[in-house]
Each structure stands twice: as C-alpha cells, then as structure tokens.
LORO-807029 format. One record per residue (C-alpha): residue in one letter; x, y, z. Coordinates in Angstrom, 3 decimals. Layout:
BEGIN
site code=A, u=X, v=Y, w=Z
...
***
This chain:
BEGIN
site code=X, u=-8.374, v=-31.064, w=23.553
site code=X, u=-6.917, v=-28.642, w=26.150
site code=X, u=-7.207, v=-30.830, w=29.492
site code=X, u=-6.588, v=-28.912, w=32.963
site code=X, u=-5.152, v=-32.018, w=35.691
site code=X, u=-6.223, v=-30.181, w=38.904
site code=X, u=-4.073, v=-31.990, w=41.845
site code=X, u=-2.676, v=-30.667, w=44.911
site code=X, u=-4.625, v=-28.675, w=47.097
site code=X, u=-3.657, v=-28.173, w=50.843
site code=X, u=-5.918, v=-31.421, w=51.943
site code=X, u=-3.100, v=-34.144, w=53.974
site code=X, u=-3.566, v=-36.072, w=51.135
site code=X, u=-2.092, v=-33.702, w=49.126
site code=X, u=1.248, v=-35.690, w=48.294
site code=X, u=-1.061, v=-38.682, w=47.200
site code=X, u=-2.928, v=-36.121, w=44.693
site code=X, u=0.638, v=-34.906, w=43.217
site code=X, u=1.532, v=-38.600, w=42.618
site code=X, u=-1.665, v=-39.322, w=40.782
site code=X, u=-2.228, v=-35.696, w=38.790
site code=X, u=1.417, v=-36.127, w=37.434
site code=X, u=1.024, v=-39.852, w=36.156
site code=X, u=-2.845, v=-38.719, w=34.766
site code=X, u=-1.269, v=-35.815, w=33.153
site code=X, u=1.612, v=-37.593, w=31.921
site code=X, u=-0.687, v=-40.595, w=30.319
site code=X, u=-3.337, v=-38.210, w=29.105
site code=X, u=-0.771, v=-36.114, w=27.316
site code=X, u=0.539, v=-39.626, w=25.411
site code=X, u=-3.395, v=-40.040, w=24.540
site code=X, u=-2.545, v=-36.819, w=21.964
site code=X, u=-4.565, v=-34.248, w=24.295
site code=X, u=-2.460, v=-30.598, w=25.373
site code=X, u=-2.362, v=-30.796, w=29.326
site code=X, u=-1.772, v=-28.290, w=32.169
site code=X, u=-1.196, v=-30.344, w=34.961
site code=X, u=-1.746, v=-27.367, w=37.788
site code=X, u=-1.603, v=-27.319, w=41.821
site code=X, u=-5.402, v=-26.940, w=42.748
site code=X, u=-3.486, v=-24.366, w=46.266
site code=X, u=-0.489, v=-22.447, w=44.160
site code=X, u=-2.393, v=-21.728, w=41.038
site code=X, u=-0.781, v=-19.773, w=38.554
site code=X, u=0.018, v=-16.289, w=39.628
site code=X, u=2.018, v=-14.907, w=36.466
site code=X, u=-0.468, v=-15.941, w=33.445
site code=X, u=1.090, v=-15.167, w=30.135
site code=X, u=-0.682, v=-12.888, w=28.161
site code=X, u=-1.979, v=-16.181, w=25.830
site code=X, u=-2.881, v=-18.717, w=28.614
site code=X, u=-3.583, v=-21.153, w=26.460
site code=X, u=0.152, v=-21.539, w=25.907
site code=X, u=0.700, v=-23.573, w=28.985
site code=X, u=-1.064, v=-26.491, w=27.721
site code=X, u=1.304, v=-28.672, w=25.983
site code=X, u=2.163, v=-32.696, w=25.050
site code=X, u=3.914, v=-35.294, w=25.872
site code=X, u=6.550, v=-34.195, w=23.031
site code=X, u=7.141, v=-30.932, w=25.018
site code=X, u=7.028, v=-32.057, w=28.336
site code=X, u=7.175, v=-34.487, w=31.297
site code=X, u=4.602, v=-33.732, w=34.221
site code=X, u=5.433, v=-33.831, w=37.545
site code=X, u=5.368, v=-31.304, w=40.739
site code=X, u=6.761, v=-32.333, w=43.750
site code=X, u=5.471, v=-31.683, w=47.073
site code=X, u=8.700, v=-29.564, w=48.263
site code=X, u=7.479, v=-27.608, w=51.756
site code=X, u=7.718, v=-25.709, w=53.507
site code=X, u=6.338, v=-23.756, w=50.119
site code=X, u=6.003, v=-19.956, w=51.081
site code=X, u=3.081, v=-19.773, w=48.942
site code=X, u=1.342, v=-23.147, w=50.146
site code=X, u=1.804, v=-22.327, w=53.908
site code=X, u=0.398, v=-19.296, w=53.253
site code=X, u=-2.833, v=-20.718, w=51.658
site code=X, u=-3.122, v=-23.120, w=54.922
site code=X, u=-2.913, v=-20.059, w=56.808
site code=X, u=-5.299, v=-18.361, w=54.958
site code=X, u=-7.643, v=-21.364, w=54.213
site code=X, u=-8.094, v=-20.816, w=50.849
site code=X, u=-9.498, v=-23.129, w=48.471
site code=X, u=-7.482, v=-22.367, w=45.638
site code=X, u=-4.838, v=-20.371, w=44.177
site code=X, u=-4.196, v=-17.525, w=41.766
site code=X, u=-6.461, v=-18.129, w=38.183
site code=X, u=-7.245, v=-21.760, w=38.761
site code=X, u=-11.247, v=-20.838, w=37.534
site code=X, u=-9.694, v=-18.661, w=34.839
site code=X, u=-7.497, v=-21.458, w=33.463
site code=X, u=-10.459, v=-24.304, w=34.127
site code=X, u=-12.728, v=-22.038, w=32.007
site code=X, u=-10.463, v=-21.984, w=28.671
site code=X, u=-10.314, v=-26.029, w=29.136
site code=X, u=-12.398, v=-28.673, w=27.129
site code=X, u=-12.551, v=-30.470, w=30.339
site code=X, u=-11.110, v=-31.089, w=33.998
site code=X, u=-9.659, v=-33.869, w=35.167
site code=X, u=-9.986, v=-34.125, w=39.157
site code=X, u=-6.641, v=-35.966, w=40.318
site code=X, u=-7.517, v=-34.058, w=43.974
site code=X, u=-8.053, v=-36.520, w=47.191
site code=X, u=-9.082, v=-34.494, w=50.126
site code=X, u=-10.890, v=-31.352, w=51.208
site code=X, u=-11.868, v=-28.914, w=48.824
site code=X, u=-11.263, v=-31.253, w=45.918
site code=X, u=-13.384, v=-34.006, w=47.059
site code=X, u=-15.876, v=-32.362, w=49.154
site code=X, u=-17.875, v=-31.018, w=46.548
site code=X, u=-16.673, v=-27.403, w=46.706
site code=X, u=-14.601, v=-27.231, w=43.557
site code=X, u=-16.846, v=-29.011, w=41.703
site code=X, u=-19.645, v=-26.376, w=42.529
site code=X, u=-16.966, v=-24.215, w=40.663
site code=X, u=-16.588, v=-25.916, w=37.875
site code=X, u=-20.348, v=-26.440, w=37.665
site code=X, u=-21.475, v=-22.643, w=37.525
site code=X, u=-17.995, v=-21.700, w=34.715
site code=X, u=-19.822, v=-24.568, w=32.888
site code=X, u=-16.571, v=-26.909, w=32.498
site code=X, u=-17.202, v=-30.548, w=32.509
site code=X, u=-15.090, v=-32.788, w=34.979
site code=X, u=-14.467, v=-36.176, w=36.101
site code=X, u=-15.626, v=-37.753, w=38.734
site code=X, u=-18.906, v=-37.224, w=40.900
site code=X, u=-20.875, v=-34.025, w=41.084
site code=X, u=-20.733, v=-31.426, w=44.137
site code=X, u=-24.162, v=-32.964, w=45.353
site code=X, u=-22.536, v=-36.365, w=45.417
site code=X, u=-18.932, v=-35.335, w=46.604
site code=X, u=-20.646, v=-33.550, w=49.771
site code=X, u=-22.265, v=-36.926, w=50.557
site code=X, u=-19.987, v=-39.239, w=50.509
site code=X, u=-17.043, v=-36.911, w=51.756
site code=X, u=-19.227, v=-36.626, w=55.213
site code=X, u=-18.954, v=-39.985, w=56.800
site code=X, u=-22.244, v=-39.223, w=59.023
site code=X, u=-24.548, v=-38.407, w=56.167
site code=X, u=-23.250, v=-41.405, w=54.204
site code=X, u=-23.581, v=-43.940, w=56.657
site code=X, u=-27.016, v=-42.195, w=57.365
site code=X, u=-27.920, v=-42.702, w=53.860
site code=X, u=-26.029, v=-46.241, w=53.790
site code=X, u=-28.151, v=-47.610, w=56.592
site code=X, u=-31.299, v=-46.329, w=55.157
site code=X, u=-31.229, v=-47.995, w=51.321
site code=X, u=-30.062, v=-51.468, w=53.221
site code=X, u=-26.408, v=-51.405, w=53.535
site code=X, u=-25.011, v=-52.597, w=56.004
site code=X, u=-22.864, v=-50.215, w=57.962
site code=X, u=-20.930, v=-50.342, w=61.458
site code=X, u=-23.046, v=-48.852, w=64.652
site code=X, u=-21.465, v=-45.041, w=65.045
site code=X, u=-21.574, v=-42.251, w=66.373
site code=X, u=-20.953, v=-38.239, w=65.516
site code=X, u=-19.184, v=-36.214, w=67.822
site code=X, u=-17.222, v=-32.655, w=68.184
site code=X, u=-13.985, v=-32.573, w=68.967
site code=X, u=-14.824, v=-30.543, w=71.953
site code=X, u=-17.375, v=-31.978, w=73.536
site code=X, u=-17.615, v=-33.166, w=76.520
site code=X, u=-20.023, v=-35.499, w=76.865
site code=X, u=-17.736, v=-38.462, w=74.958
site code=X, u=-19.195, v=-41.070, w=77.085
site code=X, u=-22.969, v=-40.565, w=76.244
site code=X, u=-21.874, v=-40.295, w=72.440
site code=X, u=-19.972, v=-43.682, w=72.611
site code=X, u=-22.764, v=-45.746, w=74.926
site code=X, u=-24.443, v=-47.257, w=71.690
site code=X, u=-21.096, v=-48.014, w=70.341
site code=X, u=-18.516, v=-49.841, w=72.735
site code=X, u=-15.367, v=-50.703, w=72.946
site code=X, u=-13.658, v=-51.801, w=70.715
site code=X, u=-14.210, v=-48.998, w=68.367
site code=X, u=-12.563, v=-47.189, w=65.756
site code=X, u=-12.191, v=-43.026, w=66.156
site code=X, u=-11.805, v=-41.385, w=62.441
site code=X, u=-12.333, v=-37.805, w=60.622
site code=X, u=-15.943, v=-37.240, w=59.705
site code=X, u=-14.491, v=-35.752, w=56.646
site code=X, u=-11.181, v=-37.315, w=55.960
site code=X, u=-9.529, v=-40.151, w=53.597
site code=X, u=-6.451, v=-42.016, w=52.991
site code=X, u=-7.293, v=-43.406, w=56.933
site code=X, u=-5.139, v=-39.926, w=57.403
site code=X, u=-5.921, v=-39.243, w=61.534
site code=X, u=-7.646, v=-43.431, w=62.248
site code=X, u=-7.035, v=-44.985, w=65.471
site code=X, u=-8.149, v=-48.124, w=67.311
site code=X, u=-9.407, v=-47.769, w=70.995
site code=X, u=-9.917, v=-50.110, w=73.651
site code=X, u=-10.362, v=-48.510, w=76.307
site code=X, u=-11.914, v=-44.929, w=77.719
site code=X, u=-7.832, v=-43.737, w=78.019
site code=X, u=-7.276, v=-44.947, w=74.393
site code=X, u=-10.094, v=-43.350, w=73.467
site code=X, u=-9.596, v=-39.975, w=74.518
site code=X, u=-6.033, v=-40.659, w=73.021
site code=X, u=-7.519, v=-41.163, w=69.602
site code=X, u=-9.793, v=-38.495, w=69.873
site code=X, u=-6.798, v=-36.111, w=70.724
site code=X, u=-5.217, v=-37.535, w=67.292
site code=X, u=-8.160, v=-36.979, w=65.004
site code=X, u=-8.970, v=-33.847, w=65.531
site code=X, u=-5.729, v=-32.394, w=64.433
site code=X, u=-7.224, v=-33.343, w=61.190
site code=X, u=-11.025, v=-32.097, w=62.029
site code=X, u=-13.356, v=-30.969, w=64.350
site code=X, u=-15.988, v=-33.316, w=63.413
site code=X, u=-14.887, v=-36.784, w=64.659
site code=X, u=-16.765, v=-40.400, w=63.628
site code=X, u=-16.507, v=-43.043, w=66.746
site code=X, u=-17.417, v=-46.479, w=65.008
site code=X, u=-17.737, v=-50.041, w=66.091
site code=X, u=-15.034, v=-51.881, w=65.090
site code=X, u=-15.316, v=-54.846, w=62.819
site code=X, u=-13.240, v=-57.706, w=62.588
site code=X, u=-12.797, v=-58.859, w=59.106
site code=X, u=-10.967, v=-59.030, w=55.896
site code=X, u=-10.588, v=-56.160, w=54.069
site code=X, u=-12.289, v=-55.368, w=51.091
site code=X, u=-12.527, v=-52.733, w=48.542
site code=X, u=-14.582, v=-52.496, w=44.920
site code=X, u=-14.731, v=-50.228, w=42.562
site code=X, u=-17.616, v=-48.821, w=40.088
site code=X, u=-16.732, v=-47.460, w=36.175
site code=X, u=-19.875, v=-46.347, w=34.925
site code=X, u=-22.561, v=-48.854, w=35.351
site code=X, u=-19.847, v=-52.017, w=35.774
site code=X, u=-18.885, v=-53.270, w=39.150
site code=X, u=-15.409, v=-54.322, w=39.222
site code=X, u=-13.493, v=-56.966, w=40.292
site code=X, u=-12.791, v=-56.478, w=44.237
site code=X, u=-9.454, v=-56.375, w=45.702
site code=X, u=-9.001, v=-58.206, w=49.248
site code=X, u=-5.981, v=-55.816, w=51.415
site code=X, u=-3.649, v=-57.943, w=53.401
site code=X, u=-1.302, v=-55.894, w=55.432
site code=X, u=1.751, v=-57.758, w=56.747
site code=X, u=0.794, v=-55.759, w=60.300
site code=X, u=-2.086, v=-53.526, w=61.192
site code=X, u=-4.601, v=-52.576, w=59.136
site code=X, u=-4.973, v=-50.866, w=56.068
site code=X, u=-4.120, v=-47.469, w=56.840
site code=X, u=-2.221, v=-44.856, w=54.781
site code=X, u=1.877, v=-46.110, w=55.835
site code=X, u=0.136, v=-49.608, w=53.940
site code=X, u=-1.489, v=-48.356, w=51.189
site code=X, u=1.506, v=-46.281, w=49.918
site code=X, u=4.667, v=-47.844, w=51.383
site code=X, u=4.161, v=-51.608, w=49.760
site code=X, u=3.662, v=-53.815, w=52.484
site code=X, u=-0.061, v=-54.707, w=52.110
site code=X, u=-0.527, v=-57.608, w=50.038
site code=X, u=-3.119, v=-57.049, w=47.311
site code=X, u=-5.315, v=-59.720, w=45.986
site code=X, u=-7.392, v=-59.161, w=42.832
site code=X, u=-9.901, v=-60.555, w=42.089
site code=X, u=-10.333, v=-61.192, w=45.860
site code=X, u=-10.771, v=-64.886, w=46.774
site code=X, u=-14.122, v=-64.704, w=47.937
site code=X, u=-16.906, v=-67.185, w=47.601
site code=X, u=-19.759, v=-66.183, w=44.561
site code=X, u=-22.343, v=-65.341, w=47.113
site code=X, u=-20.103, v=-62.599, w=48.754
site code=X, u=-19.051, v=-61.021, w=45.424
site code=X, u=-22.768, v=-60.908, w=44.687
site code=X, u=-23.998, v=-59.419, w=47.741
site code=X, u=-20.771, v=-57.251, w=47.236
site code=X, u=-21.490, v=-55.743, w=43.901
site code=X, u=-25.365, v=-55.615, w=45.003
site code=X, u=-24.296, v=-53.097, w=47.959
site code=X, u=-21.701, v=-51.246, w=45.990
site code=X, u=-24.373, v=-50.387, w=43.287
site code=X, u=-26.535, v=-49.528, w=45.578
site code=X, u=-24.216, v=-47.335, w=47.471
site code=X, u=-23.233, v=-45.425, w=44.175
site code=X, u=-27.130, v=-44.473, w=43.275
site code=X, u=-28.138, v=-43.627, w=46.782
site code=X, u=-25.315, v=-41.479, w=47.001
site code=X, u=-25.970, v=-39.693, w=43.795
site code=X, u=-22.924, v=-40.466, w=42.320
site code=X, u=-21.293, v=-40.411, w=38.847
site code=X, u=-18.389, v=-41.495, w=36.620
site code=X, u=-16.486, v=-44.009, w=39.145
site code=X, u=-16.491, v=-44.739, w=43.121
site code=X, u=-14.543, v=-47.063, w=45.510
site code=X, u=-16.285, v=-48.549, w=48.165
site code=X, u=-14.467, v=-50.169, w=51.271
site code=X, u=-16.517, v=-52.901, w=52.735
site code=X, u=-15.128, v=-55.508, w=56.011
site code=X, u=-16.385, v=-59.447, w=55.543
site code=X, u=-16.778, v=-60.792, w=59.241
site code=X, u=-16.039, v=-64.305, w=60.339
site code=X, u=-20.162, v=-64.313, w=59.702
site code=X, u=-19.157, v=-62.935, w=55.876
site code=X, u=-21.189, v=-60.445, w=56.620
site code=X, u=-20.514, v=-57.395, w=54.910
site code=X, u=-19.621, v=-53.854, w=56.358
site code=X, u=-19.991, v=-50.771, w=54.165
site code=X, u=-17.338, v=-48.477, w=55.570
site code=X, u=-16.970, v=-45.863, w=53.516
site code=X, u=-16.841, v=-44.775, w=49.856
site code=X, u=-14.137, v=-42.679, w=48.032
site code=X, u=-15.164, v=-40.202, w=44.751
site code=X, u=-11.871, v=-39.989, w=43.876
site code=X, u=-10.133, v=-43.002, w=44.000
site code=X, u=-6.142, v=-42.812, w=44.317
site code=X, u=-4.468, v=-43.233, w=40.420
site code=X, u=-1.136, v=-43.839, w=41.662
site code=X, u=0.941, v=-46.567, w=40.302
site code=X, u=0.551, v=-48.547, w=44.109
site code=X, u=-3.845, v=-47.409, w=43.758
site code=X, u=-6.192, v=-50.166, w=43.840
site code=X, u=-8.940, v=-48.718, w=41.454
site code=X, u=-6.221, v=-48.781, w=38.130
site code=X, u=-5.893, v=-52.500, w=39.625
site code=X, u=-9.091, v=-53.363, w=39.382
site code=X, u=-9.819, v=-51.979, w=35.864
site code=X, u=-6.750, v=-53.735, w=35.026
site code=X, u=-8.197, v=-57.453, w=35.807
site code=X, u=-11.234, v=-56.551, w=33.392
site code=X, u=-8.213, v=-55.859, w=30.433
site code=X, u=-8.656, v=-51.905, w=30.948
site code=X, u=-5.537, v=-50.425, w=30.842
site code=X, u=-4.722, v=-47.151, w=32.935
site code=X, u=-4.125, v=-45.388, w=29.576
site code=X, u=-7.545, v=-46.574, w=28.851
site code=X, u=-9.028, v=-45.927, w=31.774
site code=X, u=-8.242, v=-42.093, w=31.825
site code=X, u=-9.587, v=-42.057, w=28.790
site code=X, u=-12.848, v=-43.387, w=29.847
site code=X, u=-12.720, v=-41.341, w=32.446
site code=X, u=-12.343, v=-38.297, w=30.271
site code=X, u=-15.111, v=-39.244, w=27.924
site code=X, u=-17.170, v=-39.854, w=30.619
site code=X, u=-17.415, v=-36.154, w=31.726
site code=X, u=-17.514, v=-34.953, w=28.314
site code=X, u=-20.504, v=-36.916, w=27.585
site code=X, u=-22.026, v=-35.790, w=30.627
***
C-alpha cells in the first residue's frame, strides 16, 4: 500500500513529530508498504509529473528529515500561519491511508483530519470531532468532570485579561498555569504566588492566547494508554528533578516504570477512568491519558493526548511493549485500524 507519514507541521512540538514520522516511516516501510514520509508545513512544491513515484521502501530508502531552521520556507509558513504546505491534500488523496506522526496544532487539533475526512482518505488516530476535544484542555476537563472523572479545580483565562485575580479565586495557590491548547508540557509553569503567577502567565502565552490556571496536585505521575478497546499497562514518571515536563520526557532523566507499581485497586479505578475518558471524548484508534495519584491515591485526570509521541524515548510504544506488542507491530495495528475504519 502507498502510506503518506504526515509529521512536521509548525506546532513547538514539531521536532518531537520529525523524530516519530521518521522512525514510523522507517518501520512501516520494513512492514513491505511504499512510504512518503512528508513535512505536514513544507509540503512538496515540485511534484513530478507521476507523484506516485515518491513513495518508495525500505530497499530504496532511509527516512528521516531533520528539523534544520531557520528553514526559509518553514518561517515563512509561521509567518503566514498556514496549515500546510504545497500538495500535501493532493499527495494524501493518491494514498491508501495516512499515518498521523503530527503532535501539536493543526495536526492534533482536529483540523487536518477534517481534511482528510472530506478527500475521503482514512488515517490513524482520532477523528476531527475527537481531536478538537481533547486538544482544548477547557472542553475536556468540562467533559471529564461531567462523565465522573476526576479532574483538578481550573480555570480558563485570556492572555489579556485583566481580571487574573477573579479567574484564579476558585483555584489558589499553588497552581499550575498551562496552554489551553498545547502538549509536550511545551509553555507549563508552577506558581506560588500572585508575582509567580503573572510570571507564568507571561510564559504561556508565547505559546497561546488561551491560558488554563489549574490547582496543583501533589502526586506521582501517571500515564496509560488505550489500543483499541485494551487498556494498557500504565507507566509511573519519576524525574530525577522537577516534574515531568518536556527537557524530562526527551532528554533521559525521568525514570520510567512499567507496569507502574501501583496497588490493584488503583490500576482498576485507573483503567475505569481512562475508558471512560476515551468514549466521552469520542475518541478512536489509541489515546494517552495522564492522571496524578495523591498521597489520598486519589486519581487526577489531567489531560489526554490523540497522538501519543512514537519516539524511541515515548511511553505509549512502552506500554504496548509490556503486553508483547512490538513497535513494528504496533504501527501495524495502528494502520489496520484506520483502514478498517
């Protein structure tokens, strides 16, 4: 089959998406498929008269693209904010299917998968519907707290508003300031106090306009994962310092314990809100959900990722890994997933 790796983009997560597009390309292309593994921002601006040419296998080729900037043509996209570059719908159309390796933005927010939807490609992953919701923090932890999951007080606030203090009163300090629309914990800060606060509002919105201010939890970290119907084994994230933000999750120094060493009560309660997460959210394929366990072991839904990282440091490939799934497995099941609809 002729399999399109969409990765890239102009998201800050962009980097992350190269690293797992180029591995996904590179395994499915050892799985016998022909593969274009193509930046989701640069596109393709010189197509060859035969576009179908430029999918190939692992015998022709090794996939990678490295994020070299400043690109002319990538700046210029951020400039521009475009979604995508030159002929990325024409070369999706002549694919058998699309294989989202995107983290971020337009890849994850449900806007590329609206294209994909009305060329009538099938794609991994969760549908536009889906992506929307659980890309907006607000609206999931709207929908979170309404089906029973438990999710950290918050609340919603511009970037440049005023009023910070009335928006906070329900929340207290300590608290957590984040993008309303972000991942990778790209643009999360801790504040204390009304100073750190307005310091960690001044940070996040460099990466949007719409910030999340959320009670902070003290707890062990936790993540699990979804394939399908099956929960998977969680992962407990022990960082030597700090929490779990993105300098953790890709540099090696988090400790990474899977299954996590919880007691069969948790896990139970853990899978219970992580299904119930993935129907109320109206999602598909595969999911990540972070959760906290307090000193209580209660459980925190924080947040829930439609495209989990596939690097070779990503924590979903690690769970499907403890159930004997390897990742050349696992992108095929991914694969067959949104073929089969």
């Amino acid at each position: 089959m002729n399999i399109t790796v969409l990765a890239g983009g102009v998201s800050p997560e962009r980097e992350v998406s190269l690293s797992s597009g180029s591995l996904i390309a590179n395994t499915l292309a050892e799985n016998g498929h022909r593969v274009l593994l193509l930046d989701l921002a640069l596109g393709y601006p010189d197509l060859p008269s035969d576009p179908t040419t430029l999918f190939g296998c692992a015998k022709d080729r090794r996939y990678s693209i490295r994020a070299t900037e400043p690109n002319p043509d990538l700046l210029r996209a951020r400039k521009d904010g475009a979604v995508m570059g030159p002929h990325v719908a024409e070369i999706c159309a002549l694919s058998d299917a699309v294989f989202l390796a995107l983290h971020g933005g337009a890849g994850e927010n449900g806007q590329v998968q609206a294209m994909l939807d009305c060329i009538g490609v099938p794609y991994t992953g969760s549908g536009y519907d889906g992506s929307l919701l659980a890309m907006d923090k607000d609206l999931t932890k709207r929908l979170l707290r309404d089906a029973g999951v438990p999710t950290p007080e918050w609340a919603l606030c511009e970037s440049d508003e005023s009023d910070v203090d009335e928006r906070i009163a329900k929340v207290g300090f300590p608290c957590v300031v984040k993008p309303a629309d972000g991942g990778s914990s790209i643009g999360v800060s801790f504040a204390g106090t009304r100073e750190e606060l307005v310091a960690a509002i001044e940070r996040a919105k460099k990466y949007s306009r719409r910030l999340l201010v959320e009670r902070k939890i003290v707890g062990r970290e936790l993540t699990v994962g979804i394939l399908g119907v099956r929960v998977l084994p969680p992962v407990e994230m022990i960082p030597k310092e700090g929490f779990y933000d993105y300098r953790n999750k890709y540099a090696g120094t988090t400790e990474e314990l899977c299954p996590a060493p919880i007691s069969e009560e948790v896990n139970k309660r853990l899978s219970e809100y992580a299904s119930r997460a993935f129907r109320i959210l109206r999602l598909r394929g595969y999911a990540r959900f972070d959760f906290l366990l307090d000193k209580e072991e209660r459980l925190w839904c924080l947040e829930a990722n439609t495209l989990p990282g596939m690097t070779p440091t990503s924590l979903f490939p690690r769970e499907a890994a403890a159930l004997g799934i390897s990742y050349r497995a696992l992108c095929e099941t991914l694969l067959q997933m949104a073929l089969n609809g």
